[in-house]
Backbone and ligand atoms as CSV (ligand in chain L), in Angstrom:
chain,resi,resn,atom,element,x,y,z
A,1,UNK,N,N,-33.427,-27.451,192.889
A,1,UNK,CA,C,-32.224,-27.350,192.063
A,1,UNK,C,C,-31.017,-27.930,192.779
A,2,UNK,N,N,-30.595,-28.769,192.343
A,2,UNK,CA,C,-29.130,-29.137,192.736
A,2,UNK,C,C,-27.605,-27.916,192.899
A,3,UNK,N,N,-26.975,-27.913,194.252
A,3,UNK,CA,C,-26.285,-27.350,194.411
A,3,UNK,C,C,-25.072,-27.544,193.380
A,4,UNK,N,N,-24.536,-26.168,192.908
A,4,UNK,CA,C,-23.086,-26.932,192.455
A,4,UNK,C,C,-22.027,-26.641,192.708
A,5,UNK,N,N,-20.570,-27.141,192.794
A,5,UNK,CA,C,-19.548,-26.716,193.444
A,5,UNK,C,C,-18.211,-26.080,192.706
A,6,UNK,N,N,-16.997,-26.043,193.249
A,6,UNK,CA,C,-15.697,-25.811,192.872
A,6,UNK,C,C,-15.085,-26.598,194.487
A,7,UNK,N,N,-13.894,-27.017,193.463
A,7,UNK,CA,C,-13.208,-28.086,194.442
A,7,UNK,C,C,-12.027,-27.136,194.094
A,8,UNK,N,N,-10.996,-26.828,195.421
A,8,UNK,CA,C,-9.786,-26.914,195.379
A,8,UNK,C,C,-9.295,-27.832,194.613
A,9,UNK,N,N,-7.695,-27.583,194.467
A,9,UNK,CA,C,-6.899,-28.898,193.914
A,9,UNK,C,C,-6.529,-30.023,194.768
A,10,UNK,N,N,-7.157,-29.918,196.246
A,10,UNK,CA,C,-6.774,-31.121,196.886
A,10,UNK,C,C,-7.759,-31.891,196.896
A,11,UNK,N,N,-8.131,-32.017,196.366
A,11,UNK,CA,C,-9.918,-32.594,196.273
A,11,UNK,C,C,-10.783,-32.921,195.165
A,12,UNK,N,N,-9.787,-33.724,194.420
A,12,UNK,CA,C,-9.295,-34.529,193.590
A,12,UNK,C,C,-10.513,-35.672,192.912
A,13,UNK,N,N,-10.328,-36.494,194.502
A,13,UNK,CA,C,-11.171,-37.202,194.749
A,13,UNK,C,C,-12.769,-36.835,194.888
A,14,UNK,N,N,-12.662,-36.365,196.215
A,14,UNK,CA,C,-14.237,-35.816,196.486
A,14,UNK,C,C,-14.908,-35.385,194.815
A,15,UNK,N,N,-13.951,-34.450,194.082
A,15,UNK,CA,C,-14.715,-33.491,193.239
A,15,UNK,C,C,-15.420,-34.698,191.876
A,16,UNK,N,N,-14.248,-35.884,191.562
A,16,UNK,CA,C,-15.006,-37.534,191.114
A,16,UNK,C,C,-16.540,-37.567,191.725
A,17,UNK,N,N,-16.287,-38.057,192.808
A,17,UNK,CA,C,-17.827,-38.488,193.395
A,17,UNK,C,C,-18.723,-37.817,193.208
A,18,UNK,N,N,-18.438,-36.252,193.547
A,18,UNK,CA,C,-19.332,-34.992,193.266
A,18,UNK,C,C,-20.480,-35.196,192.308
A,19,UNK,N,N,-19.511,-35.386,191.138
A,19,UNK,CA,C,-19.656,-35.534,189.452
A,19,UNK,C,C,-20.122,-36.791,189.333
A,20,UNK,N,N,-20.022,-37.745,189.838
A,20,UNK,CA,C,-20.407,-38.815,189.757
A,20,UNK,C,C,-22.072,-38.810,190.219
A,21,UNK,N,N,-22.253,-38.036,191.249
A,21,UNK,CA,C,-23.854,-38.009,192.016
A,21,UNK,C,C,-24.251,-37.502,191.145
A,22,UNK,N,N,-24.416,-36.585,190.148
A,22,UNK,CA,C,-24.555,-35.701,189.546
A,22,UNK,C,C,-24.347,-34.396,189.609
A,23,UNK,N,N,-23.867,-34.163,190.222
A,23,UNK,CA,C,-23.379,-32.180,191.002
A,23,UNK,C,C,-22.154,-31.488,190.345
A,24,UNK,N,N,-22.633,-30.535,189.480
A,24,UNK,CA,C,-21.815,-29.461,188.330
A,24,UNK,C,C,-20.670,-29.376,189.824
A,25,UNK,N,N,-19.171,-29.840,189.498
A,25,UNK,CA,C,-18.130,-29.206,190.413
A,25,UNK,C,C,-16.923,-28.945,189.223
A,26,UNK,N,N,-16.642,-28.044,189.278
A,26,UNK,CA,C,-15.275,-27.357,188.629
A,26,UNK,C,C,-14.208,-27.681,189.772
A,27,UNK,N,N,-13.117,-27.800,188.935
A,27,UNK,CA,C,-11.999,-28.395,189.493
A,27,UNK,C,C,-10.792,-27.613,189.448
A,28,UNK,N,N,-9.856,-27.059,190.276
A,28,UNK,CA,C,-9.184,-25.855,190.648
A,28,UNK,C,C,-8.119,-26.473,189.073
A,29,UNK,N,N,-7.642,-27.829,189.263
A,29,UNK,CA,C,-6.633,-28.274,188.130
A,29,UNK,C,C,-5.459,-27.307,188.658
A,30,UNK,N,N,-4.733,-27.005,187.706
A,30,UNK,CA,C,-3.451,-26.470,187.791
A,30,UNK,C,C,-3.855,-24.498,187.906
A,31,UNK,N,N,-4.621,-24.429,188.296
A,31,UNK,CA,C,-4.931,-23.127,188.672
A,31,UNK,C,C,-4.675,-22.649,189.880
A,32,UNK,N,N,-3.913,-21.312,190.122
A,32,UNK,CA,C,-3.887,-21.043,191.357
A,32,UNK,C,C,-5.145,-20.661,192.718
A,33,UNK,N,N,-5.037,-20.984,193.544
A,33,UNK,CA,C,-6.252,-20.779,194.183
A,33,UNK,C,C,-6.966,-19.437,194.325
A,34,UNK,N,N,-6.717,-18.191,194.202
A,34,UNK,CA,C,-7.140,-16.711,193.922
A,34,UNK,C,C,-7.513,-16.736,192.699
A,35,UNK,N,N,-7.024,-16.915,191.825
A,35,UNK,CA,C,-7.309,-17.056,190.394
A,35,UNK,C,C,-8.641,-17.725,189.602
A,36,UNK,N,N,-8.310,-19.098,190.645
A,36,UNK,CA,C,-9.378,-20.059,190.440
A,36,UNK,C,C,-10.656,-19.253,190.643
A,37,UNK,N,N,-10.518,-19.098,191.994
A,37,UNK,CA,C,-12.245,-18.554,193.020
A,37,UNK,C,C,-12.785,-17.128,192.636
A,38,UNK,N,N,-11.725,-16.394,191.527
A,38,UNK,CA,C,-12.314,-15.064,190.798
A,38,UNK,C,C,-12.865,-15.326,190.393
A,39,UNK,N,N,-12.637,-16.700,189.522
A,39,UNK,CA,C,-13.382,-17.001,188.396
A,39,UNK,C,C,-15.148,-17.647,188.765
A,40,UNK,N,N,-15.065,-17.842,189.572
A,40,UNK,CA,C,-16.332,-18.592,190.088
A,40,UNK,C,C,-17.805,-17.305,190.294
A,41,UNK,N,N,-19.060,-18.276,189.735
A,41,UNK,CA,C,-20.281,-17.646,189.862
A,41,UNK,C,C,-20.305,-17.611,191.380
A,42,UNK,N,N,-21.137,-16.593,192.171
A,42,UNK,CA,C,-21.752,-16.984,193.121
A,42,UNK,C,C,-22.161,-17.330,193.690
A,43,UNK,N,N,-23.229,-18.129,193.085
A,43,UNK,CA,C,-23.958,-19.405,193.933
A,43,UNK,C,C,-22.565,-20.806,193.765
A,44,UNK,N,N,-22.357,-20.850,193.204
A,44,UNK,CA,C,-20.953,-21.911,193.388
A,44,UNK,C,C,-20.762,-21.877,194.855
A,45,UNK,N,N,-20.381,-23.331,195.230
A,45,UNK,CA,C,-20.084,-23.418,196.437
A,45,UNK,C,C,-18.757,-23.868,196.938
A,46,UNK,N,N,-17.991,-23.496,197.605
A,46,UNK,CA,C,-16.587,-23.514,197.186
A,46,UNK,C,C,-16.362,-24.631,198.106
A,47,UNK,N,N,-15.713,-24.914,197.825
A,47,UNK,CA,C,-15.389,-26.566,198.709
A,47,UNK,C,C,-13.304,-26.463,198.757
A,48,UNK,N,N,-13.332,-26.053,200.247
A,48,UNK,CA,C,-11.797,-25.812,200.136
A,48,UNK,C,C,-11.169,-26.836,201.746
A,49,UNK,N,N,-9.978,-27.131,201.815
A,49,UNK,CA,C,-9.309,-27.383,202.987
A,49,UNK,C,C,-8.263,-26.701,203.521
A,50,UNK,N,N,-8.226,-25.415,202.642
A,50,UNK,CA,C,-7.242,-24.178,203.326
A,50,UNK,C,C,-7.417,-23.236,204.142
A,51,UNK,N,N,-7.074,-23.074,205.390
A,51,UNK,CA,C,-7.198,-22.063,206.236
A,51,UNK,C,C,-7.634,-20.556,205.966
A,52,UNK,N,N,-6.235,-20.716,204.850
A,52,UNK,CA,C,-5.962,-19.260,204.050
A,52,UNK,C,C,-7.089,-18.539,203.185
A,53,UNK,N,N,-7.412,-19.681,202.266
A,53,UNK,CA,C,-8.573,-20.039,201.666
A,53,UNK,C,C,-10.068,-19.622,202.099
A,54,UNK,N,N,-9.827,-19.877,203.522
A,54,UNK,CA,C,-11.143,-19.735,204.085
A,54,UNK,C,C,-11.253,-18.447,204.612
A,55,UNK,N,N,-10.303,-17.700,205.193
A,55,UNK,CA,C,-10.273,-16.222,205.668
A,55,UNK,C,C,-10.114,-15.552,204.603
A,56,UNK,N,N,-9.406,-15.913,204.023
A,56,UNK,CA,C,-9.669,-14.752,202.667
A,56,UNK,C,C,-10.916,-14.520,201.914
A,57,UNK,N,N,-11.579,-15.564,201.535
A,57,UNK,CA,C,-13.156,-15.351,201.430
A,57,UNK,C,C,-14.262,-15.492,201.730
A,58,UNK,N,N,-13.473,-15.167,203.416
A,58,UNK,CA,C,-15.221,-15.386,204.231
A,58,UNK,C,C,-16.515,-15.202,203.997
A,59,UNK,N,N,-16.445,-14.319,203.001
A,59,UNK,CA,C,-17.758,-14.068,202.651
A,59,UNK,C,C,-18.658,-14.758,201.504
A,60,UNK,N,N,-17.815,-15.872,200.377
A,60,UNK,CA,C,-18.119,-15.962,199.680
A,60,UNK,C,C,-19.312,-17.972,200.500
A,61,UNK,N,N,-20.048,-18.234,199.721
A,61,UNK,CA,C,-20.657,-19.656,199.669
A,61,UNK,C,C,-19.446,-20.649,199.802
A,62,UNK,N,N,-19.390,-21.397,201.101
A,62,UNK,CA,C,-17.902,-22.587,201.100
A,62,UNK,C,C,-18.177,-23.389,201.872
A,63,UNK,N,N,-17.547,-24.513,201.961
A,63,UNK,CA,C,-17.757,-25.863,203.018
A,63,UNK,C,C,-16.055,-25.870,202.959
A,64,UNK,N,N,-16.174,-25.151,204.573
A,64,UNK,CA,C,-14.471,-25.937,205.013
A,64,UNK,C,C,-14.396,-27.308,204.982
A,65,UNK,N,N,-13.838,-28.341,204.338
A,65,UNK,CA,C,-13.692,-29.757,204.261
A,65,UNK,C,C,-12.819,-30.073,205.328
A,66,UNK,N,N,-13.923,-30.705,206.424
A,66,UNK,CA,C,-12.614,-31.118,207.615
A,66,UNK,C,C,-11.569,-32.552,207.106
A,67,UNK,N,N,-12.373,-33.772,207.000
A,67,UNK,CA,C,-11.502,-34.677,207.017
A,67,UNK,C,C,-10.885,-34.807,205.373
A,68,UNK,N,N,-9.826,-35.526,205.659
A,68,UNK,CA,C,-9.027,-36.275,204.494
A,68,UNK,C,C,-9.866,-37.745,203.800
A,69,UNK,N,N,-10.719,-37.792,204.048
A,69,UNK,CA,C,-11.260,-39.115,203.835
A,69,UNK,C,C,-12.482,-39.038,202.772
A,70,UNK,N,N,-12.397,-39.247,202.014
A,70,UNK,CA,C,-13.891,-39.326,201.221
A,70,UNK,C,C,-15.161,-39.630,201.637
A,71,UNK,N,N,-15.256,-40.322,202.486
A,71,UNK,CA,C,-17.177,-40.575,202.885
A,71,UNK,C,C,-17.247,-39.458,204.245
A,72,UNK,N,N,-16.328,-38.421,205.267
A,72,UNK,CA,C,-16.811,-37.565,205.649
A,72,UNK,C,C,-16.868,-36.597,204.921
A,73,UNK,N,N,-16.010,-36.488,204.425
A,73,UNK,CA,C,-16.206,-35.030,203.241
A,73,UNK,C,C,-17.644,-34.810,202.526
A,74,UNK,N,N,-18.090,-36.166,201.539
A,74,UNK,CA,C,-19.301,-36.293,200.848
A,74,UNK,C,C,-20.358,-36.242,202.226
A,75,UNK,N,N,-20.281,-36.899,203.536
A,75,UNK,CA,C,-21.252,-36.864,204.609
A,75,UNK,C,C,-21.393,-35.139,205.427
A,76,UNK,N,N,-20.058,-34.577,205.138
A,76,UNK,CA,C,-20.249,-33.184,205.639
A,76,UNK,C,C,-20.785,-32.632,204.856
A,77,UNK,N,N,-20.966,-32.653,203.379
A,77,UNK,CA,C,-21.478,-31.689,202.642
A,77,UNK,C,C,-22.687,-32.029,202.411
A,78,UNK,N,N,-23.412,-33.641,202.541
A,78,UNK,CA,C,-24.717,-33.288,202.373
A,78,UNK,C,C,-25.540,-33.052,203.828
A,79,UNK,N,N,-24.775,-33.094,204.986
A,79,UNK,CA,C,-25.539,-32.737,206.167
A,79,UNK,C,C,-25.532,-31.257,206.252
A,80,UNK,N,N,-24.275,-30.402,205.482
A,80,UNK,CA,C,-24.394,-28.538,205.798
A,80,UNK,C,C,-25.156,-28.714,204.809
A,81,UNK,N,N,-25.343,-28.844,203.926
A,81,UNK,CA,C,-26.713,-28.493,202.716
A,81,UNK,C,C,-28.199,-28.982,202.608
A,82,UNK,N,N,-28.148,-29.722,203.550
A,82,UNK,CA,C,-29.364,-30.628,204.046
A,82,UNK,C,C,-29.932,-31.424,202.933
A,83,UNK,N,N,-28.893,-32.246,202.115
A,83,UNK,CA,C,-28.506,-33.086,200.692
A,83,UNK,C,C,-28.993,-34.236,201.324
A,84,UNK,N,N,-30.429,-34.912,200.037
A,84,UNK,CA,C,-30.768,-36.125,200.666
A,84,UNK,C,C,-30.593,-36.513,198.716
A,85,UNK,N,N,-30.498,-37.950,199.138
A,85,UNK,CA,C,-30.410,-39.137,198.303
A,85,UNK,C,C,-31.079,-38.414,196.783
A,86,UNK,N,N,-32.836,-38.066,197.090
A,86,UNK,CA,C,-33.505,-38.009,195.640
A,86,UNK,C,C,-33.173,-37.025,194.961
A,87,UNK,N,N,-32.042,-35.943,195.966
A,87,UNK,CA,C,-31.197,-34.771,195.278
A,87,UNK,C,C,-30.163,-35.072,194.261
A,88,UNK,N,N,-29.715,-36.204,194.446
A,88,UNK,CA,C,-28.566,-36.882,193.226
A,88,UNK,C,C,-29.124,-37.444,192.063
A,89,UNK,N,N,-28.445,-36.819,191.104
A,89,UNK,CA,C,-28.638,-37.969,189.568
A,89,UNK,C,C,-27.171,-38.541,189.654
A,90,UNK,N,N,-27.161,-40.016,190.079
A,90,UNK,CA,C,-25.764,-40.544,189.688
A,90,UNK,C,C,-25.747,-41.084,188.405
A,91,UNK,N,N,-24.394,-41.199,187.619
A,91,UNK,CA,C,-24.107,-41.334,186.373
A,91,UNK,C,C,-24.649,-40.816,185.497
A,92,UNK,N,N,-24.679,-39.042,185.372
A,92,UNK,CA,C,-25.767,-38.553,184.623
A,92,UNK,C,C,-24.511,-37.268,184.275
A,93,UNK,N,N,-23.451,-37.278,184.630
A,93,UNK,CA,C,-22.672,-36.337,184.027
A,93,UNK,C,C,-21.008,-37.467,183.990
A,94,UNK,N,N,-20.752,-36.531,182.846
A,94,UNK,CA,C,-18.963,-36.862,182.488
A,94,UNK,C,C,-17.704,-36.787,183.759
A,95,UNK,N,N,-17.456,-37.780,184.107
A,95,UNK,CA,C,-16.344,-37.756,185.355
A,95,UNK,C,C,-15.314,-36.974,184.893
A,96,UNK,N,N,-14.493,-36.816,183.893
A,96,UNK,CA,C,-13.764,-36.051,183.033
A,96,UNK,C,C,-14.005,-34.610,182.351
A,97,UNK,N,N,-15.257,-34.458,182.166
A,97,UNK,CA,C,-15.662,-33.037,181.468
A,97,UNK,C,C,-16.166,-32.300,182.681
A,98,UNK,N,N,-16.588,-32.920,183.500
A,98,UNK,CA,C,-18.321,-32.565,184.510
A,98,UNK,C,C,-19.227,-31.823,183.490
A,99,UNK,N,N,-19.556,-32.678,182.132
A,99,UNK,CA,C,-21.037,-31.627,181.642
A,99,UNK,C,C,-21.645,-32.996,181.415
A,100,UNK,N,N,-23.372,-32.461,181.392
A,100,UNK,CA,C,-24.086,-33.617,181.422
A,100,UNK,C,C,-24.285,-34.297,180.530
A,101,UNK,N,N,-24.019,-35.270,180.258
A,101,UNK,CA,C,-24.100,-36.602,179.694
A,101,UNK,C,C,-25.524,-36.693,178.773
A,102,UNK,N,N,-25.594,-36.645,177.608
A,102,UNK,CA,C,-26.885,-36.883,176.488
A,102,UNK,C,C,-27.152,-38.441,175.568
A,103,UNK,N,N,-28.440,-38.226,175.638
A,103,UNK,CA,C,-28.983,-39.505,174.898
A,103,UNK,C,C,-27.860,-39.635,174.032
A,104,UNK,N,N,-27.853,-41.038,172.853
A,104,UNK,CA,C,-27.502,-40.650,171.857
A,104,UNK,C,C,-27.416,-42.061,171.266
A,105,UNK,N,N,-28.535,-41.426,169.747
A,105,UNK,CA,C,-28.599,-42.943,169.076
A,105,UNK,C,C,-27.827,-44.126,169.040
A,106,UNK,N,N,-28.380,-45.168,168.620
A,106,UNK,CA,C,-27.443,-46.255,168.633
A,106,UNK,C,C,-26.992,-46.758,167.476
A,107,UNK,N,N,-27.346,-46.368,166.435
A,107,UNK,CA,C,-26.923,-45.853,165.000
A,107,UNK,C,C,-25.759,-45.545,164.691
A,108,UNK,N,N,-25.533,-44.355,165.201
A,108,UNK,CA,C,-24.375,-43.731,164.884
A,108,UNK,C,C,-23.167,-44.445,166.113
A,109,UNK,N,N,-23.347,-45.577,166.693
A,109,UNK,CA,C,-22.409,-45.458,167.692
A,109,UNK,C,C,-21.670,-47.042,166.745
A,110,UNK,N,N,-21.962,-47.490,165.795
A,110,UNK,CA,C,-22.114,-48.917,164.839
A,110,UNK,C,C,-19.944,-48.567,164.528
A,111,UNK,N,N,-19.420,-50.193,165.399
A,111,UNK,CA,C,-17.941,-49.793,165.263
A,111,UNK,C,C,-17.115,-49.052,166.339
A,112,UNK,N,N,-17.717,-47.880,167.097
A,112,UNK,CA,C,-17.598,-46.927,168.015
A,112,UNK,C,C,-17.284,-47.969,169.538
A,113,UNK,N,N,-17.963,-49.077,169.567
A,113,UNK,CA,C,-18.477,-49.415,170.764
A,113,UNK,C,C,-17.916,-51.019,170.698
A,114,UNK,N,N,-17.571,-51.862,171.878
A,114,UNK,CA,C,-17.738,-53.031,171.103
A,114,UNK,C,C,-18.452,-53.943,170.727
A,115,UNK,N,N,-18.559,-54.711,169.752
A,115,UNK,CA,C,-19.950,-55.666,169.338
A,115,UNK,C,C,-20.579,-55.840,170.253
A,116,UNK,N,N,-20.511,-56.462,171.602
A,116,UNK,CA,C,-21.225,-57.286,171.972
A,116,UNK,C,C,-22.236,-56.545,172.888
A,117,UNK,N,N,-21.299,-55.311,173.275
A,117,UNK,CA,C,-22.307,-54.096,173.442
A,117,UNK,C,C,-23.133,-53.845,172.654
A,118,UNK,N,N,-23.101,-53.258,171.363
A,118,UNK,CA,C,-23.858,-52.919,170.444
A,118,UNK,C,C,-25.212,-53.586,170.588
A,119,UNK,N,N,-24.429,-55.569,170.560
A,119,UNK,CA,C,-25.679,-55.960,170.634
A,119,UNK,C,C,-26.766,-56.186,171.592
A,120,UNK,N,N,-26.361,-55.784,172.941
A,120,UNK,CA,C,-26.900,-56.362,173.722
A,120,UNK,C,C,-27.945,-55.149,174.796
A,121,UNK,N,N,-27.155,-54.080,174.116
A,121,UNK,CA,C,-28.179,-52.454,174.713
A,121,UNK,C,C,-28.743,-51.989,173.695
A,122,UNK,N,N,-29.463,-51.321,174.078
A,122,UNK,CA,C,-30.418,-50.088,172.991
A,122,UNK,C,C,-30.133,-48.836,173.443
A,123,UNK,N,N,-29.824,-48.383,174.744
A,123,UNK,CA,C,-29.689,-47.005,175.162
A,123,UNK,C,C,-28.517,-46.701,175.584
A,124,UNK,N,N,-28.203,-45.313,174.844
A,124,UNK,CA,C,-26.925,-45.363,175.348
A,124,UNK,C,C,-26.601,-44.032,175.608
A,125,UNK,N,N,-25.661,-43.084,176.134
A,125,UNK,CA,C,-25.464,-41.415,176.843
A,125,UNK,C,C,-24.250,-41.384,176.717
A,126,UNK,N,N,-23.982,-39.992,175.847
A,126,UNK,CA,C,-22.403,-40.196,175.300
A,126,UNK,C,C,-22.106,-38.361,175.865
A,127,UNK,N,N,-21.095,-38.224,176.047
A,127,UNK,CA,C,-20.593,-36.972,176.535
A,127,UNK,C,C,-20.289,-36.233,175.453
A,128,UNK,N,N,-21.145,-34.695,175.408
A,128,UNK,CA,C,-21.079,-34.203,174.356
A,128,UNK,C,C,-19.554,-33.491,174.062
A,129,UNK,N,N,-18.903,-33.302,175.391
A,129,UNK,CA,C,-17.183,-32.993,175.062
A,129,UNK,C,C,-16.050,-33.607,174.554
A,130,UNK,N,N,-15.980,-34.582,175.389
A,130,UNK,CA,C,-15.113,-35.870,174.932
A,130,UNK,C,C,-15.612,-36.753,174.181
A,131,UNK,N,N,-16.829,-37.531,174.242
A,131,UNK,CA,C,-17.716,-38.273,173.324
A,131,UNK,C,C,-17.323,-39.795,173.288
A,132,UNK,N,N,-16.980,-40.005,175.199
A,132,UNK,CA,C,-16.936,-40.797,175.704
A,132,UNK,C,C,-18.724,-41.707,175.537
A,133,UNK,N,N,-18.623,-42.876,175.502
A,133,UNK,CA,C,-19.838,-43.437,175.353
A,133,UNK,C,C,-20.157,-44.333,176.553
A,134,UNK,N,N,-21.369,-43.981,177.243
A,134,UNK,CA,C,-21.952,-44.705,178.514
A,134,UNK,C,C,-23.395,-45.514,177.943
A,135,UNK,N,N,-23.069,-46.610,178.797
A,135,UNK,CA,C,-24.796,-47.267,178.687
A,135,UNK,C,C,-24.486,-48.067,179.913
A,136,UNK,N,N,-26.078,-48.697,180.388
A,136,UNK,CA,C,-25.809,-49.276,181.704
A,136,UNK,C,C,-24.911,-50.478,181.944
A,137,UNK,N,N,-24.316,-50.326,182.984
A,137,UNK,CA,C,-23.336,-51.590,183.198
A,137,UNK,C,C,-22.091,-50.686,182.729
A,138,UNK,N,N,-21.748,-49.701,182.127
A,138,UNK,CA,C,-20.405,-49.219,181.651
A,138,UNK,C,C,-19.980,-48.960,183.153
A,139,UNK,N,N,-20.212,-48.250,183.755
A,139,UNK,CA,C,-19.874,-47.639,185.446
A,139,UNK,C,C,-19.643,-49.150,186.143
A,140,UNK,N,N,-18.621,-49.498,186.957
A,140,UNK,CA,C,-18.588,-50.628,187.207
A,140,UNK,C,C,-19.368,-50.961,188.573
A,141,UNK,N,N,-19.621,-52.306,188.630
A,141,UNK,CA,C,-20.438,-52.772,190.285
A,141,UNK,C,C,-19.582,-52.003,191.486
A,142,UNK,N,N,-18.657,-51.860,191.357
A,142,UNK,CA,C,-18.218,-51.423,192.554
A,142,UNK,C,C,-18.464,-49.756,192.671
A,143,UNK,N,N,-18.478,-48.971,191.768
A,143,UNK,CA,C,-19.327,-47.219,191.974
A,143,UNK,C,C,-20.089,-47.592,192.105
A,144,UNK,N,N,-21.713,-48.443,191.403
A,144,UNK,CA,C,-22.677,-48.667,192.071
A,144,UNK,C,C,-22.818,-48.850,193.472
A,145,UNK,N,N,-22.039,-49.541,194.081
A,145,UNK,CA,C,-22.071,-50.113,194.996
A,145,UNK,C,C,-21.728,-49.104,196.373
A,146,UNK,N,N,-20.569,-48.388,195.902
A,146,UNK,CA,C,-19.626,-47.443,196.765
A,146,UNK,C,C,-21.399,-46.128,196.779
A,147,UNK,N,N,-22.038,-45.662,195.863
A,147,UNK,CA,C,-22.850,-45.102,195.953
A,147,UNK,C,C,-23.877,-45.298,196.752
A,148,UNK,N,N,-24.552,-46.620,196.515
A,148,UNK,CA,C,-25.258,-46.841,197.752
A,148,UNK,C,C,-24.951,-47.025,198.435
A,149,UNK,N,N,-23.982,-47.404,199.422
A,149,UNK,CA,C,-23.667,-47.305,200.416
A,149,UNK,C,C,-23.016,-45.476,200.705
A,150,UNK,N,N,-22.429,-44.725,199.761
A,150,UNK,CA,C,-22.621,-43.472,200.393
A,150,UNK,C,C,-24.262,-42.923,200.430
A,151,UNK,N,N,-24.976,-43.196,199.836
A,151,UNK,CA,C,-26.209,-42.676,200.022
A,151,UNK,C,C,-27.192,-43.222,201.242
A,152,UNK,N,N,-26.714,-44.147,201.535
A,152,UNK,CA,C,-27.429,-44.647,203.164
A,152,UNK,C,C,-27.037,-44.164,204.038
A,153,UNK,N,N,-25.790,-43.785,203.859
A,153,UNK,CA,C,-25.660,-43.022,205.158
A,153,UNK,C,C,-26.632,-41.763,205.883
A,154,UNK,N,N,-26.965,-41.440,205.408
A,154,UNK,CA,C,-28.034,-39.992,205.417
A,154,UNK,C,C,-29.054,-40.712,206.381
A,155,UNK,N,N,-29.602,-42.289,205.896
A,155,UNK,CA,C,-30.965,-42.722,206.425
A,155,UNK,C,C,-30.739,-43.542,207.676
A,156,UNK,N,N,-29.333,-43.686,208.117
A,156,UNK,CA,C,-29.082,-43.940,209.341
A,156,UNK,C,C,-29.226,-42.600,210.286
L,1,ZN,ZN,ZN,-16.448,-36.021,178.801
């Protein structure tokens, strides 16, 4: 089973990529941080860079986030969780909703999409919240790209 998280509000970024690998992360948003982490299941894994944060719920599931940088943050959390590559579904959830992303005919998408799309895919995964519409090639070369190269890191 794939781990899933809660991101503070400084972690913005990281909590994108998260969602992007495929990994359920809730996002603090304009919530205060006590407030936020009541709200959280247990197995949730709290992903914070506050001191305060961290003594106050020592007890709960957390990854102190040392650096400011996006590829240690994503490299600290899959080395404390012992997170390898075939653990990720990338592009398989909503960067915007974080819920997972469903088939969805190509029928009903006629107008929705633009022509040349229409014509040129058959499969396509639309977000059942927003009802944003994905098919391959929508995610651009460069997340592909930024992905594999975060996912090699592990095999060095
Ligand atoms: Zn969405």
């Amino acid at each position: 089973m794939m781990p899933c998280f809660a991101a503070e509000n400084t972690l913005g970024r990281l909590t994108k990529w998260l969602r992007l690998l495929g990994f359920d992360t809730l996002y603090a948003g304009d919530l205060t941080g006590k407030k936020f982490i009541d709200t959280l299941e247990n197995d949730r894994i709290l992903l914070t860079r506050t001191l305060r944060i961290r003594n106050q719920f020592a007890s709960r599931m957390m990854i102190f986030i040392e650096s400011n940088h996006l590829e240690p943050q994503l490299k600290q959390i899959f080395r404390e969780l012992g997170l390898t590559a075939d653990q990720t579904r990338p592009f398989s959830r909503c960067l915007q909703c974080n819920v997972p992303i469903v088939a969805v005919s190509k029928n009903v998408l006629w107008g929705r999409i633009p022509d040349f799309i229409f014509e040129t895919h058959d499969y396509f995964n639309q977000c059942p919240q927003c009802k944003r519409v994905f098919w391959p090639g929508s995610h651009t070369r460069k997340s592909l790209a930024k992905i594999r190269q975060l996912l090699d890191f592990q095999r060095s």
